[in-house]
N, C-alpha and C positions, 0 to 999 in steps of 0.2 A: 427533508434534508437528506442524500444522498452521502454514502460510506462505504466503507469497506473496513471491515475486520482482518487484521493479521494474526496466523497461530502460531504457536510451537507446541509442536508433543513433548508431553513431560516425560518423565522417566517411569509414569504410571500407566502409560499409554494415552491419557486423556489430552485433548486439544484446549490449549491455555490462549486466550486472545492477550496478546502484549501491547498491540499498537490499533488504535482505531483511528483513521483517516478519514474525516470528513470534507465535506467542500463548505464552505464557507460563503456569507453573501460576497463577497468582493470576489467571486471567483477562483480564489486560492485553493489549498488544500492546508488543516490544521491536523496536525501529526500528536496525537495523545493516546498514554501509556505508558508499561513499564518500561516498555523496550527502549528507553531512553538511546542506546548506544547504536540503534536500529534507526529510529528516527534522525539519528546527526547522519548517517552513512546515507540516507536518500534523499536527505537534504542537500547534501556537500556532494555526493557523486550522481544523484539521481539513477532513474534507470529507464532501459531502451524502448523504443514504442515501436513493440509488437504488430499492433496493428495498423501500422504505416511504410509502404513500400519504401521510401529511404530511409535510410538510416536518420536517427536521430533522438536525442537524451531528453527524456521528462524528467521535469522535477515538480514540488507541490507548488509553485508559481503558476504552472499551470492549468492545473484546476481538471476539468472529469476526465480529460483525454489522460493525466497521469492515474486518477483511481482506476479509469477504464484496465491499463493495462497490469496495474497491480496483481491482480492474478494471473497472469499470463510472466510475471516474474519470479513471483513466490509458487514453486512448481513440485520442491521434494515430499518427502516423507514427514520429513522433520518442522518444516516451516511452510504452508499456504496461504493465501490470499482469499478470499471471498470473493462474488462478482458480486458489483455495486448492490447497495442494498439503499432503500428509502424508507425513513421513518414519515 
């Protein structure tokens, strides 16, 4: 199964995984974790694919090309992405 982990730095310094994005057999992508408020915002507004010369919005309907670019959106200090990761 193919994922990605999202963090947040705590106020301890340490990296707290909120949201685990898996792909699913239908192709989708299933959005689990605390970061409940994080999963409605990449559901509802999705985000940009990176690695595609036009422009153009992923969301978890789409399935690896949106895990794909999950790290290339989660980018600060505060909040990162994982690259795909397979269990």
């Amino acid at each position: 199964m193919k994922y990605v982990e999202i963090y947040k730095l705590e106020n301890d310094g340490e990296q707290k995984v909120v949201l685990v994005c898996f792909l699913r057999d239908d192709g989708t992508v299933k959005l689990k974790g605390s970061g409940e408020q994080l999963a409605k915002n990449l559901e509802e507004a999705g985000i940009k694919n990176y690695l595609s010369k036009t422009p153009e919005t992923l969301f978890p309907k789409d399935g690896l090309p949106f895990l794909q670019n999950l790290s290339h959106y989660f980018t600060s200090g505060y909040m990162n992405a994982s690259e795909v990761k397979e269990k």
